[in-house]
C-alpha positions in Angstrom: 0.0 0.0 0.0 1.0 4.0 -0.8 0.2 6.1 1.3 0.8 10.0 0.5 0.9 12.6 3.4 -0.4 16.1 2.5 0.9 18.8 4.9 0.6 22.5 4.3 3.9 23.2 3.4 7.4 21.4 4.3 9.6 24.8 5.1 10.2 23.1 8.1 9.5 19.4 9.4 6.4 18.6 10.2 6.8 16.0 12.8 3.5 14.5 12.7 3.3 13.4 9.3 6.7 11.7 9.3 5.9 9.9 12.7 2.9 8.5 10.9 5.5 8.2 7.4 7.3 6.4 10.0 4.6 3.5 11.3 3.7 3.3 7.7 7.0 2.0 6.4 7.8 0.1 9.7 4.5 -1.7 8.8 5.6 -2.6 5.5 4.4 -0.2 3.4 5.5 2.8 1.2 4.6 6.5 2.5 5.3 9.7 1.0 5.4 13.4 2.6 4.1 16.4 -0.1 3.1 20.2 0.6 0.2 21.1 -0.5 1.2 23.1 -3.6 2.7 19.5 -4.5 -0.2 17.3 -4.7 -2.0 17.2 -7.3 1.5 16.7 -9.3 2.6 13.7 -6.7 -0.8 12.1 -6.8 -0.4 11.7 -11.0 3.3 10.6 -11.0 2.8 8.0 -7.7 -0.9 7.3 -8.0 -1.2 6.3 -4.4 -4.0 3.9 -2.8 -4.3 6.5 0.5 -4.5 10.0 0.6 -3.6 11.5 4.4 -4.3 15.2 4.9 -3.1 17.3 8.0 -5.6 19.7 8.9 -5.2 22.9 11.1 -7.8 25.3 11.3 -8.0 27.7 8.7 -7.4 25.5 5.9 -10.0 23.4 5.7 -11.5 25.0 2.5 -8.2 24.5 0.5 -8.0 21.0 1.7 -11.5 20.0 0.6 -11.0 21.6 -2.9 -7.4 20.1 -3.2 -9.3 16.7 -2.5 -12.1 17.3 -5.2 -9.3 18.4 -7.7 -7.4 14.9 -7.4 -10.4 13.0 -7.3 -11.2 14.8 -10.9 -8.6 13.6 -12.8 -8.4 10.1 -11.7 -8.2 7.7 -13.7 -11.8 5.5 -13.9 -10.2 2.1 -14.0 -8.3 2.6 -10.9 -9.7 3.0 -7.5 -10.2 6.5 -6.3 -7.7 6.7 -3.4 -8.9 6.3 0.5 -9.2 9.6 1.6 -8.4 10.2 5.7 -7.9 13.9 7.3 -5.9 14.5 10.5 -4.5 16.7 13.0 -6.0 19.8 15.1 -9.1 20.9 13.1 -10.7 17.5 12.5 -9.7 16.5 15.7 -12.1 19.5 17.4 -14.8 19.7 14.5 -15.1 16.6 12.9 -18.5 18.0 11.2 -17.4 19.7 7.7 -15.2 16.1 7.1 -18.0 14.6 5.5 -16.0 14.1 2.2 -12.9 12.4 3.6 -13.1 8.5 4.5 -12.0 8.8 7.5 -11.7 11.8 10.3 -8.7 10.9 12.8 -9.3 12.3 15.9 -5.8 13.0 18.3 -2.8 11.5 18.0 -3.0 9.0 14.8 0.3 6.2 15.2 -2.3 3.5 16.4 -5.1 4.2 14.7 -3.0 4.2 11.5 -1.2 0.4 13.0 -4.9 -1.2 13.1 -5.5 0.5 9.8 -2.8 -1.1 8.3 -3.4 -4.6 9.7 -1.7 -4.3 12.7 -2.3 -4.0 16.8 -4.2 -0.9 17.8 -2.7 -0.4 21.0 1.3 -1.3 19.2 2.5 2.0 20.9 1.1 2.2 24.4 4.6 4.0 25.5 5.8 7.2 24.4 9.0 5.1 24.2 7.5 2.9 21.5 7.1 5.3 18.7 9.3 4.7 15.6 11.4 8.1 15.1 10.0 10.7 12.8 11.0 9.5 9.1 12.8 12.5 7.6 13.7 11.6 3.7 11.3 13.5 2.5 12.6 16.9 4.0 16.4 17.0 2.7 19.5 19.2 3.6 17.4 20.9 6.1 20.0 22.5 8.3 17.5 22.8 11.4 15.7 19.4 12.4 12.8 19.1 14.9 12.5 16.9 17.7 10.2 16.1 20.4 11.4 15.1 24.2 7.7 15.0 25.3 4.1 15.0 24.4 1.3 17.0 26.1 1.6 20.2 28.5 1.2 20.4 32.4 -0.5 23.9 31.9 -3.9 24.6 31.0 -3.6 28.0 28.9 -7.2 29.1 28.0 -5.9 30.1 24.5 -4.6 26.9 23.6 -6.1 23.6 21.9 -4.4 21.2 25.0 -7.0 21.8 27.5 -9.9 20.5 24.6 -7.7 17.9 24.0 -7.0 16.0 27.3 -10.9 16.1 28.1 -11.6 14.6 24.6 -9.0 12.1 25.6 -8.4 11.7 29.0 -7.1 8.4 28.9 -4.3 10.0 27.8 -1.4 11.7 30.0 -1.1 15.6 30.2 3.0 15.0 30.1 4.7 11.7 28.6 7.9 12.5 28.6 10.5 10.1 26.2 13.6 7.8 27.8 16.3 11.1 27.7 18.9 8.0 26.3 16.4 7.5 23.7 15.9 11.3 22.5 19.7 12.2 22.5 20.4 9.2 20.3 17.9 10.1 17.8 19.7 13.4 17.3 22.7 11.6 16.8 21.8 9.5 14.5 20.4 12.9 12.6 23.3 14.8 13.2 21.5 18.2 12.3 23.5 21.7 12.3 21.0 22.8 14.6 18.1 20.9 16.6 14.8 22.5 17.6 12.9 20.8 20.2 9.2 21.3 19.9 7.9 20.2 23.8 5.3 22.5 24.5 7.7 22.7 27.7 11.2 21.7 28.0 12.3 19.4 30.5 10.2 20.2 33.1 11.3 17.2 35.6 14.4 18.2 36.7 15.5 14.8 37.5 15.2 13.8 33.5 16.6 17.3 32.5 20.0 16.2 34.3 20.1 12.8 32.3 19.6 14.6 29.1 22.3 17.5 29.7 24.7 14.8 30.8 24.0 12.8 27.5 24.0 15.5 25.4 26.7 17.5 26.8 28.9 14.2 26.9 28.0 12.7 23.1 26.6 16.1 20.9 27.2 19.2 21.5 25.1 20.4 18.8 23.6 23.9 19.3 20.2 23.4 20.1 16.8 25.7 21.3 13.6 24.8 23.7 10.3 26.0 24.7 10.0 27.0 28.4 7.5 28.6 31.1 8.9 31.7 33.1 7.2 30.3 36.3 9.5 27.2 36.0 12.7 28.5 35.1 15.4 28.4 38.0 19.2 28.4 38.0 19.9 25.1 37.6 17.7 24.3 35.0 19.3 27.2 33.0 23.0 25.8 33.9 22.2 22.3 32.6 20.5 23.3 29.2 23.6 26.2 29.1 26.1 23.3 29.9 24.8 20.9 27.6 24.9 23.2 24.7 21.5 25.1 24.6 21.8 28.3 22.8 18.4 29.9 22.6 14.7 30.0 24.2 11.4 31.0 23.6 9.7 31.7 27.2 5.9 33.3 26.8 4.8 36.4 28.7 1.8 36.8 26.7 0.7 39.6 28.6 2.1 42.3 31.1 -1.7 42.7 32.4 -2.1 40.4 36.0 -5.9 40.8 35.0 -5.7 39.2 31.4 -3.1 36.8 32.8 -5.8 35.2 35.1 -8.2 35.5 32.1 -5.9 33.4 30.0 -4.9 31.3 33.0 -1.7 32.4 33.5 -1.9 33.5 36.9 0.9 31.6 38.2 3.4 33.5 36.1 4.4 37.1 36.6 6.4 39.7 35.6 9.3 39.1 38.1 9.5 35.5 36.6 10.1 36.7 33.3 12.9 39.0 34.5 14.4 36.3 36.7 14.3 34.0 33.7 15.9 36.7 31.6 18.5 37.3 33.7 19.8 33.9 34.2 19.7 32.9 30.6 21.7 36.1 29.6 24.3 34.9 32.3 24.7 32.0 30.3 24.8 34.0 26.8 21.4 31.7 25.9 19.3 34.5 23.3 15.8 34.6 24.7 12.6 34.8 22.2 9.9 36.6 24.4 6.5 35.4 22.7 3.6 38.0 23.2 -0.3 38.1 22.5 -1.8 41.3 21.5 -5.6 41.9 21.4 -6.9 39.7 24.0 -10.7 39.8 25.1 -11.3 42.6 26.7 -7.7 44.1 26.3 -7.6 48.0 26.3 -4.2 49.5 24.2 -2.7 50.2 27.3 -2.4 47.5 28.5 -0.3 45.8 25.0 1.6 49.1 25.5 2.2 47.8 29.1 3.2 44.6 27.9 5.9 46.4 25.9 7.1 47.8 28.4 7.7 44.5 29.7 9.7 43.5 26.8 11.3 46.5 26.8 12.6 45.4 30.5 13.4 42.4 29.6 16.0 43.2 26.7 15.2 39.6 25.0 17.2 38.8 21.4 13.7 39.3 19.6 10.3 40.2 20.6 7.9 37.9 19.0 3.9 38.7 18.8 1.1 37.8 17.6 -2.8 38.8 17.5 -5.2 37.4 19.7 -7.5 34.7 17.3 -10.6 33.6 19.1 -9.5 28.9 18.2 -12.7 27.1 18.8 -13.6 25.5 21.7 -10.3 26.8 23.6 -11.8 28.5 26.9 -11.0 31.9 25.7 -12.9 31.5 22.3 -15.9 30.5 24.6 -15.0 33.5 26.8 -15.4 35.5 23.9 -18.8 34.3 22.7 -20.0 34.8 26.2 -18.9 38.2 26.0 -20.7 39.0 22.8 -16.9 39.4 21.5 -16.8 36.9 18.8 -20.4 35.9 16.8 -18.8 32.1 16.5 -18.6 32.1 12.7 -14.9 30.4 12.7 -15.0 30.8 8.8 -13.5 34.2 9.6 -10.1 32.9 10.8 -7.6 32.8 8.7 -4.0 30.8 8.9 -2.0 32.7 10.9 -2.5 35.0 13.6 -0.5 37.8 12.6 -2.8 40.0 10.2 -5.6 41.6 12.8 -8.1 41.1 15.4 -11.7 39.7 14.3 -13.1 40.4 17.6 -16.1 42.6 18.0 -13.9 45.8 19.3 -13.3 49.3 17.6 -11.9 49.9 14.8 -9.9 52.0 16.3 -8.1 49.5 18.7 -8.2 47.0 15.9 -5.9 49.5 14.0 -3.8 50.2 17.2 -3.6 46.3 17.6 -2.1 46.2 14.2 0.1 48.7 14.0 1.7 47.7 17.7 1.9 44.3 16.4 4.1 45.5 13.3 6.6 47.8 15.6 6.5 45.4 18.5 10.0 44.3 17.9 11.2 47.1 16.6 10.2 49.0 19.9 12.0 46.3 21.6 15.0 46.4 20.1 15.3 50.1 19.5 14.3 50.9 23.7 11.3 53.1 22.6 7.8 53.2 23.9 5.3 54.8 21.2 2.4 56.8 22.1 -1.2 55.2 21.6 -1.3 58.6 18.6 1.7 57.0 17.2 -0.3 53.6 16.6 -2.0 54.8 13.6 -1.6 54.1 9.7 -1.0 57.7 8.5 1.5 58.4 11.7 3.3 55.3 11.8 5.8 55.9 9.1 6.8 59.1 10.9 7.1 57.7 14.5 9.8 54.6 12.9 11.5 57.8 11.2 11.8 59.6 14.1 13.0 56.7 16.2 15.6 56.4 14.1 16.8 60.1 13.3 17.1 59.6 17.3 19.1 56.5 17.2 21.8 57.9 14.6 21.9 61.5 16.6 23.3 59.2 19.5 25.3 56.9 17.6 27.0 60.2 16.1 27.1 62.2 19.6 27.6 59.3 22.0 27.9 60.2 25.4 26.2 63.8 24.7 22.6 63.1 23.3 
């Protein structure tokens, strides 16, 4: 059997496709990973019995007609090939799916093993997963990996919270043999490796096997996701020792009122300070990931959560605008709140072009225009002025910023 996995776009890995590529060929049979703009081409050269799709919302409507399209030209005296759609967007709405085969819901290595003839429960451990199959992603310089599955937190933004009460069965945290994990990157031997965990070692006991490891066999320059609230010294020495070199940490928000809407109260501002302290101690560059335009947000308080960053002094400020995901807490929040009318058609893919909340124009424009400048702001140690976050006046205030910056670089030490 040929199976042909249909991702979005393969820019980077896309790690659950080639775990699934993976349990495909380990059963015997012959998988192949394609972008989207690749597909219809692959379909006619390969003319595969299986057709896997991975879904995130947003894309749905591409997907479908991508489906219809190779479903056109096939040939009559051949099968049309079994259609099955994965990943976050089917997992949640499963209604809209009706043309696909079949609709996986969560994680798909088993149900793909009974699919293909085999044990439905074949990977009951974490440890049991065949490593991501990567030959359909070559010469790429980065290469993603995964220490873990799940989260310990509960954000009210974020898909996990849906997804361990649709399958609670499941652990919130499974976290892989560290032995395990630092052989697969060595059997990669990437230039860089990025390690996707939702959060980084966050038993301290495995995060000391895994520097150890690493430090002693690799020393490849790699990055991690972490939690400001959990950072500590010697977490930071043992990721800085075994050859760590950057970290995204979220603040999200400056605001301790939107923090305990997006149930973040544990985490402060004094955490992310901390946390940046220690890491630049250690030279490890720190990505600060932000979210403007939350429910009930005002301007000032994204300005305030500049001024956070601005504290902070991370290697880049990274934001993005707030988009209502279904059946995440805060999207419900939102509907609640008369925010957000439900019609989910309206999001796009990616959260970086505006708000579709039911606000003001005029805070939807000074949402965007903040979100543009954020890391420029950063970076340059400026705060704007809510006038400045405007269409027609932000050309001048980047101008100005900068006729300031050369003024000092040409006087230093007198302006």
């Amino acid at each position: 059997m040929k199976i042909l996995f249909v991702v979005k776009s393969k820019s980077i890995e896309t790690l659950g496709s080639q775990y699934l590529a993976a349990v495909t060929k380990q059963a015997g049979h012959e998988a192949k990973i394609v972008a989207l703009d690749e597909a219809v081409a692959s379909a006619k050269s390969w003319m595969p019995d299986v057709i896997g799709f991975s879904v995130m919302t947003g894309d749905l409507g591409a997907v479908s007609s991508l489906s219809e399209r190779i479903k056109d030209f096939w040939p009559k005296r051949i099968k049309i090939p079994i259609i099955i759609v994965g990943g976050p967007d089917p997992t949640f709405f499963p209604q809209g799916y009706e043309w696909a085969d079949h609709v996986v819901r969560g994680e798909g290595e088993n149900w793909l093993a009974e699919f293909l003839g085999g044990n439905p429960n074949t990977f009951s451990n974490i440890n049991d997963f065949p490593w991501p199959d990567r030959i359909d992603f070559p010469d790429m310089k980065i290469r993603d990996f995964l220490a873990s599955r799940g989260c310990v937190n509960a954000c009210n933004y974020c898909y996990n919270e849906s997804f361990f009460n649709l399958f609670p069965e499941i652990p919130r945290l499974r976290m892989r043999d560290p032995q395990d994990v630092v052989t697969e990157v060595e059997s990669v031997r990437p230039q860089f490796a990025y390690f996707q965990d939702s959060v980084f070692g966050v038993s301290l006991k495995w995060l000391r096997e895994f520097s150890w490891q690493y430090e002693s066999r690799l020393r490849i320059p790699f990055h991690v996701h972490l939690r400001p609230d959990q950072v500590n010294e010697e977490k930071i020495q043992l990721l800085s020792d075994a050859g760590c070199v950057s970290v995204k940490m979220a603040l999200e928000t400056a605001s301790s009122r939107l923090r305990k809407l997006i149930n973040r109260g544990k985490t402060n501002n004094e955490h992310v300070y901390i946390a940046a302290r220690l890491l630049k101690k250690e030279k490890i560059a720190l990505i600060l990931q932000n979210i403007l335009g939350l429910p009930t947000a005002t301007i000032e308080n994204d300005l305030e959560t500049l001024e956070a960053n601005i504290r902070s002094r991370p290697a880049y400020a990274w934001t993005s605008i707030f988009q209502p995901y279904p059946e995440t807490g805060l999207a419900k929040i939102c509907e609640q709140k008369g925010l957000y009318s439900g019609d989910y058609s309206e999001i796009g893919d990616n959260f970086f072009d505006k708000s579709i909340l039911n606000v003001s124009d005029e805070y939807k424009e000074h949402v965007s225009c903040l979100q543009r400048v954020f890391a420029f702001c950063v970076e340059m140690q400026v705060m704007p002025k809510v006038s400045d976050l405007t269409w027609e006046r932000l050309p001048k205030f980047i101008h100005s910023v900068m006729r300031a910056v050369g003024d000092r670089r040409m006087f230093p030490g007198i302006i």
